[in-house]
C-alpha positions in Angstrom: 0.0 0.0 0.0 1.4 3.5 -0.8 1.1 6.1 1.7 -0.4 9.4 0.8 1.2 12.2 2.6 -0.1 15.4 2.9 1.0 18.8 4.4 -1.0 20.7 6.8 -0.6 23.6 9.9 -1.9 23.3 13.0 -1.9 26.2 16.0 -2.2 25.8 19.9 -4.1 29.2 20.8 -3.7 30.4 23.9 -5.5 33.0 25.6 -5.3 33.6 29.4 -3.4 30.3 30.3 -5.8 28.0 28.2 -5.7 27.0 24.9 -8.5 25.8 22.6 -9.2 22.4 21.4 -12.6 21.0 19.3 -13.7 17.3 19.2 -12.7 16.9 15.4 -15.6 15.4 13.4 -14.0 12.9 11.4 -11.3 11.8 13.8 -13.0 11.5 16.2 -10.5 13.3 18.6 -9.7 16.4 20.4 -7.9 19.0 18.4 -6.4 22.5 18.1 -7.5 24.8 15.0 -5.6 23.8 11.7 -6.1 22.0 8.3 -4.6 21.6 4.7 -2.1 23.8 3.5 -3.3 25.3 0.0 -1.1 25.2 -3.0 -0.8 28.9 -2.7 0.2 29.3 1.2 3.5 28.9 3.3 2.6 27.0 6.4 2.4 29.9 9.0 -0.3 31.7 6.2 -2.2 28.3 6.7 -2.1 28.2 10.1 -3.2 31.9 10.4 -5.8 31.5 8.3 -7.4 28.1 9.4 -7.5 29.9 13.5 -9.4 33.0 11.7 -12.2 30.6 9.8 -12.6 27.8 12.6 -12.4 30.6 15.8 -13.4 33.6 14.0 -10.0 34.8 16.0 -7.1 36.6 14.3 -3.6 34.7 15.6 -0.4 36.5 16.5 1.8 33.4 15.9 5.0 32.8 18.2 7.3 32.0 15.9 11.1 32.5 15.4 12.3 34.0 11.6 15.7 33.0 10.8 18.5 35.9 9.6 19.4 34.7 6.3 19.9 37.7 3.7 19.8 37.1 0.1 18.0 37.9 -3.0 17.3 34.5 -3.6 15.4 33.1 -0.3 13.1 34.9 2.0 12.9 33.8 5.6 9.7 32.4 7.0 8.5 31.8 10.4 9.4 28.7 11.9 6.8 26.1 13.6 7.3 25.2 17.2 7.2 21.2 16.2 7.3 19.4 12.9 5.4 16.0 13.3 4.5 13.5 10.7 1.0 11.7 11.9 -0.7 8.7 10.8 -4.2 9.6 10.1 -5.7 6.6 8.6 -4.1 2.5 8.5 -5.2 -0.9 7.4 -3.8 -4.1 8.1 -0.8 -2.7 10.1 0.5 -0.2 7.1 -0.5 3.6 7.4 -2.6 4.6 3.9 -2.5 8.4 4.9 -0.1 10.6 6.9 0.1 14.4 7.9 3.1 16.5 7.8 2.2 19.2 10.1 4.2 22.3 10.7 2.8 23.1 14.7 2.8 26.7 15.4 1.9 28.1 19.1 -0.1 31.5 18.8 -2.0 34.4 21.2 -5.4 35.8 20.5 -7.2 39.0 22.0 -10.0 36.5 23.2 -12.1 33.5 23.9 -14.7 34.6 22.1 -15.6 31.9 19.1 -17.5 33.0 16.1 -16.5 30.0 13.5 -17.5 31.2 9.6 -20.0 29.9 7.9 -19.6 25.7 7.3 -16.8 25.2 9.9 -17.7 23.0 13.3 -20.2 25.2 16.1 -18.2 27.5 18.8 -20.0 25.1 21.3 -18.1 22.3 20.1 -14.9 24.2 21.3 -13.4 24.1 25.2 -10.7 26.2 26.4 -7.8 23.5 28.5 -5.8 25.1 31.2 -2.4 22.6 31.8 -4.6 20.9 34.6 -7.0 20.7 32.7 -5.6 18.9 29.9 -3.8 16.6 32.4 -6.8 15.7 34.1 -8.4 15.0 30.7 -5.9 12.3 29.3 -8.1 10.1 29.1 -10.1 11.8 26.0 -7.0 13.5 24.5 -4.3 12.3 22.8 -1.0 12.0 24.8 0.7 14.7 22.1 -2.2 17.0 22.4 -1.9 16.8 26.1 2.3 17.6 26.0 2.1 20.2 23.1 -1.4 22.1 24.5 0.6 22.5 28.1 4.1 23.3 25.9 2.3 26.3 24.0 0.5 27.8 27.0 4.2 27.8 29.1 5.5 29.3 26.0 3.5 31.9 26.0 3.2 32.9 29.5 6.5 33.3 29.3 6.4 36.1 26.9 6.2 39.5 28.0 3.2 40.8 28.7 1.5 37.6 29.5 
């Protein structure tokens, strides 16, 4: 079986020490905001744009540019974590991965207004580092480490 790999971005938000996660529709698993990377997009303009249509939020993303100068190249932000996840397997042998470029971010709010066709602000919660502990059970173990990762993060930048 050949496995079909495909690239997508994915942000922790965090606002106030909690970041938000949706029970995902067709995995059937808790999530952060995040999806497909378009032909057109680098990851970090994917990641922005998938917290604005899912939260109705507009991201400021925590993360690092690199100096390189040249005509040539243009430096984009970097992700926090590059992960490659099985989405889908059959027999033992993974049909479908994701490359995801993970980017931690800040909004101005918990206020959820999703766009039109995207999953219902009530199916969003907002998990605090306990509260994502005390919720393994339902979330997945990396959701859990990188949720609690991006909120330290960010309360350790100034101003929050």
């Amino acid at each position: 079986m050949e496995t079909t790999r495909h690239f997508v971005a994915t942000v922790y938000v965090v606002h106030d020490g909690a970041t938000a996660l949706h029970a995902h529709d067709k995995l059937d698993m808790w999530l952060p905001p995040g999806g497909h990377i378009d032909r057109d997009e680098v990851p970090h303009e994917a990641a922005a744009r998938e917290v604005r249509e899912e939260l109705g939020l507009d991201p400021t993303l925590v993360a690092p540019t690199a100096d390189i100068d040249s005509p040539t190249v243009q430096s984009i932000p970097q992700p926090q974590q590059f992960l490659l996840e099985d989405i889908n397997s059959c027999d033992g042998d993974v049909g479908h991965q994701h490359i995801d470029f993970i980017f931690y971010g800040t909004v101005e709010s918990r206020e959820i207004t999703p766009t039109a066709g995207e999953q219902p602000a009530d199916d969003w919660e907002w998990f605090t580092p306990e509260e994502l502990r005390s919720n393994a059970d339902r979330l997945e173990p990396d959701v859990v480490e990188i949720g609690q990762r991006a909120i330290e993060r960010i309360h350790e930048l100034p101003g929050h």
